[in-house]
C-alpha positions in Angstrom: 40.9 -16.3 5.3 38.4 -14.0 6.0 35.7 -12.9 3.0 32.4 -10.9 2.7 29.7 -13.4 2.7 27.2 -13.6 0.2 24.0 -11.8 0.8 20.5 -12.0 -1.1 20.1 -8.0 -1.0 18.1 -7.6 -3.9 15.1 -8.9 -1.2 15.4 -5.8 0.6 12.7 -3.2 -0.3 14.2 -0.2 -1.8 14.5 2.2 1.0 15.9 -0.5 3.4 18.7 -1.2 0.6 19.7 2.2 0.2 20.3 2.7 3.4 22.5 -0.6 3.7 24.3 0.5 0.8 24.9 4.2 2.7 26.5 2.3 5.3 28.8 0.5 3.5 29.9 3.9 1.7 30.6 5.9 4.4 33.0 2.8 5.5 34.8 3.3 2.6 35.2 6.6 2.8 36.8 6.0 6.5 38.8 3.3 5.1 39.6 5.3 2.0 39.1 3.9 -1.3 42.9 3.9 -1.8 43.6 1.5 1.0 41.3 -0.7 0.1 42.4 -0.7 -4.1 38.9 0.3 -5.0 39.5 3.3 -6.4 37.7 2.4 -9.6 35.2 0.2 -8.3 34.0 2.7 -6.0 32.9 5.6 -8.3 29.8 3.4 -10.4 28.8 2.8 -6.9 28.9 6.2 -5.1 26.9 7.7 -8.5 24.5 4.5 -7.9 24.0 5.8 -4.4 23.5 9.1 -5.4 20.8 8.1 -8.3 18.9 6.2 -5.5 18.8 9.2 -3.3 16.6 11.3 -6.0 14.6 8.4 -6.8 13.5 7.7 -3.3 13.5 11.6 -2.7 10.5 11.5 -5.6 8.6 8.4 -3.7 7.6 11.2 -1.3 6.8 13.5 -3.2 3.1 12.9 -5.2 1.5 15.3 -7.4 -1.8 14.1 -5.8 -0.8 15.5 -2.2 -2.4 19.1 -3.0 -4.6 17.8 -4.3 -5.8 15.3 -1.6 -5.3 17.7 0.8 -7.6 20.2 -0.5 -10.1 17.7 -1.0 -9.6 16.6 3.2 -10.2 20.5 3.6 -13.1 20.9 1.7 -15.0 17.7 3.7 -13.7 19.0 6.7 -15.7 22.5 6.3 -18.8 20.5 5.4 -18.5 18.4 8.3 -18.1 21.7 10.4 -21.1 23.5 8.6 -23.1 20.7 9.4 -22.1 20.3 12.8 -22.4 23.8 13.1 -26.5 23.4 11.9 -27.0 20.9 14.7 -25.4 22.5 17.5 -28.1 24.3 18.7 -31.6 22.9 19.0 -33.3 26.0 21.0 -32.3 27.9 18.4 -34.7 26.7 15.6 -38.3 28.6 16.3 -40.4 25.1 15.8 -40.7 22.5 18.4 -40.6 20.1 16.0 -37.3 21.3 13.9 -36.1 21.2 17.9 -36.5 18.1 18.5 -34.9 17.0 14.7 -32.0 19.1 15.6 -31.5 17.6 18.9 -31.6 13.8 17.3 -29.4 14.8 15.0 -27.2 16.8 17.6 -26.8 13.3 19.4 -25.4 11.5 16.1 -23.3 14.7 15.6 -21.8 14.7 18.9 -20.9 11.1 18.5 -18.7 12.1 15.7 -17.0 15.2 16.7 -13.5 14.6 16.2 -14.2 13.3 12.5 -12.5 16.5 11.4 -9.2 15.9 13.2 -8.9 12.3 12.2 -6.1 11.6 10.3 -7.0 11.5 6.6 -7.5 7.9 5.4 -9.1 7.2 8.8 -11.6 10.2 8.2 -12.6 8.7 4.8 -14.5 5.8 7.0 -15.7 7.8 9.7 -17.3 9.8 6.8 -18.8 7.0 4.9 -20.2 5.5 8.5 -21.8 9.5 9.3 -23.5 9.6 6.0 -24.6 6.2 6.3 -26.7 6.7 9.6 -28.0 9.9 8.2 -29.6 7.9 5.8 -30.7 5.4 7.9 -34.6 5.6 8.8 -33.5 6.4 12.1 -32.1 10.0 11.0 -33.1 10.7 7.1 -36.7 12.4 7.8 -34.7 14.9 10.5 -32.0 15.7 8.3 -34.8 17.1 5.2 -37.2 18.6 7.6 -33.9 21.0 8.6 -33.1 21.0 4.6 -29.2 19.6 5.3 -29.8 16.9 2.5 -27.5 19.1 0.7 -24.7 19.1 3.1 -24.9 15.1 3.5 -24.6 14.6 -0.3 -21.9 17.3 -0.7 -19.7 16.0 2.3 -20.3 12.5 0.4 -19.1 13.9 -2.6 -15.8 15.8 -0.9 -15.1 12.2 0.8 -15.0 10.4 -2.7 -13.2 13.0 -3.8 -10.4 12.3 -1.2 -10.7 8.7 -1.3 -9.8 8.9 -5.4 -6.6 10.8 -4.7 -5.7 8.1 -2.4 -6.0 5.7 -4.9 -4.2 7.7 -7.6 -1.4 8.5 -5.5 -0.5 4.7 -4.8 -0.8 4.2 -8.7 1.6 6.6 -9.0 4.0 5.7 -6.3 4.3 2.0 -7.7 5.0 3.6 -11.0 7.9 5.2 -9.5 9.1 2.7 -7.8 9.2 0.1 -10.6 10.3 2.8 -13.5 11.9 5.1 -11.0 14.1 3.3 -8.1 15.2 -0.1 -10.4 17.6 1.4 -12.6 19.8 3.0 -10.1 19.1 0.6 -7.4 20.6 -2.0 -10.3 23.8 0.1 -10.6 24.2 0.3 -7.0 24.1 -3.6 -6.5 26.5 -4.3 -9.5 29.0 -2.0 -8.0 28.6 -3.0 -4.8 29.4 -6.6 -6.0 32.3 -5.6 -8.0 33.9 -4.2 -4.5 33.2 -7.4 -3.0 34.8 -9.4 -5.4 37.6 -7.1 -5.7 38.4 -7.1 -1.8 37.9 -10.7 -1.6 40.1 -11.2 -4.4 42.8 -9.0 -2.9 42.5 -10.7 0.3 42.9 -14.2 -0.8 45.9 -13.0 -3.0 47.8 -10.7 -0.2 45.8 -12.0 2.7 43.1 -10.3 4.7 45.4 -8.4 7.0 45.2 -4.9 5.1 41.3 -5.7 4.3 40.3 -7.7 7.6 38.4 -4.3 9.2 36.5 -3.7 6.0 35.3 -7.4 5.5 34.2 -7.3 9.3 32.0 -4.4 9.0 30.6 -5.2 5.9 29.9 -9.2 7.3 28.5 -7.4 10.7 26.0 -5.0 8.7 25.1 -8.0 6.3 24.3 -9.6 9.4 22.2 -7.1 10.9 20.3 -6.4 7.1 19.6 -10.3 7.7 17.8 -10.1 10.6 15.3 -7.7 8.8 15.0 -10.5 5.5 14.0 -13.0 8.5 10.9 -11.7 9.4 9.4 -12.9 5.9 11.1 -16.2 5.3 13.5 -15.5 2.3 16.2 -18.1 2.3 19.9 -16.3 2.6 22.9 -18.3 1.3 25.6 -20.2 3.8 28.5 -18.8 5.2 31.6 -19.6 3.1 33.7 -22.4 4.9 36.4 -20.6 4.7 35.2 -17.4 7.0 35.1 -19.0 10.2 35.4 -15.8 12.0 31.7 -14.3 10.6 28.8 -15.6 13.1 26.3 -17.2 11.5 23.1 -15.3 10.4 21.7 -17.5 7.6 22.3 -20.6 6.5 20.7 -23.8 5.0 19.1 -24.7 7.9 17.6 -21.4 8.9 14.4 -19.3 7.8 15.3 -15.9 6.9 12.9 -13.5 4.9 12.3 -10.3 3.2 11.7 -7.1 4.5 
């Protein structure tokens, strides 16, 4: 008698369960609710669906994204400004402020993609660039050109970024403890009333009518477990009595979390 094995789903971060869960609806709605006597079981889960759409729609979306952004475009014009001050040592009348500008041209150069770097990766390549023109190698060539004032406000623009990074992750575990759980909750209780409804059904009128549905479900279960295994979570046994499911997860296995 064929049944949908058990699955530890509530392992699967929250993204990787929706889109489980999408799979499983759209079989339904091939299969048709009516076929499969779900009629009533299925509605709590499609709106649980749908809730876990606009949650994780609002996971990528941050308030702090302007924000970080304009604080990546401000350090990017001082970086260029700066650049732009050591780009040309023949142009300073001195011989001295020349040869500054040309030691300083050297460390320059050896940062001149900093500005294209993607953001988080820019926030060490800036820390690193204000650290050697502090160093006593660089710090006396950087005042006698007067672009002490550009180092401290690129530091200052690179902080700046670097605390919207850190606000924005606060902010995304808020939503996904306060924002995903409720509907991803809803979603898993339905789901489990359908599976106890089908495999009810099947063991009462056998599994002819049902046998398609219970084999996609079993096959994506499958598949979902192969992603638990790379973390170690434990996944209960095959049910005896469902010979025909191959076996993903059982006692003597190591699957995982996502």
């Amino acid at each position: 008698m064929k049944q949908i094995i058990d699955f530890n789903k509530t392992k699967l971060a929250a993204e990787t369960a929706y889109q489980f869960h999408l799979g499983i609806q759209a079989r339904i709605k091939t299969e048709t609710a009516a076929k499969l006597e779900i009629t009533e079981e299925v509605i709590p889960y499609d709106n649980g669906i749908a809730r876990m759409d606009r949650a994780l729609e609002c996971l990528s979306k941050s308030a702090f994204t302007a924000k970080m952004n304009a604080a990546d475009d401000k350090r990017d014009k001082i970086i260029r400004i700066f650049q732009s001050q050591v780009a040309f040592p023949d142009a300073y009348p001195d011989a001295a402020d020349q040869e500054s500008c040309r030691r300083l041209k050297i460390i320059s150069d050896s940062y001149a993609n900093i500005a294209n770097a993607a953001q988080e990766k820019e926030t060490g390549m800036c820390r690193n660039l204000i650290q050697d023109l502090r160093s006593d190698a660089y710090k006396a060539d950087v005042t006698k050109l007067d672009l002490d004032k550009w180092v401290e406000r690129l530091e200052a623009a690179n902080e700046e970024f670097d605390a919207m990074v850190e606000n924005r992750i606060g902010e995304n575990q808020t939503k996904v403890t306060g924002g995903v759980t409720e509907p991803r909750k809803q979603t898993e209780v339905a789901y489990d009333a359908i599976v106890l409804k089908v495999n009810s059904l099947a063991v009462v009128y056998g599994d002819s009518k049902y046998a398609d549905f219970i084999d996609y479900v079993n096959a994506r279960i499958a598949y979902f477990k192969t992603i638990l295994s790379h973390k170690g979570i434990k996944q209960p046994s095959n049910p005896p009595n469902n010979p025909d499911v191959p076996s993903s997860g059982g006692d003597d296995e190591r699957p995982g979390e996502l």
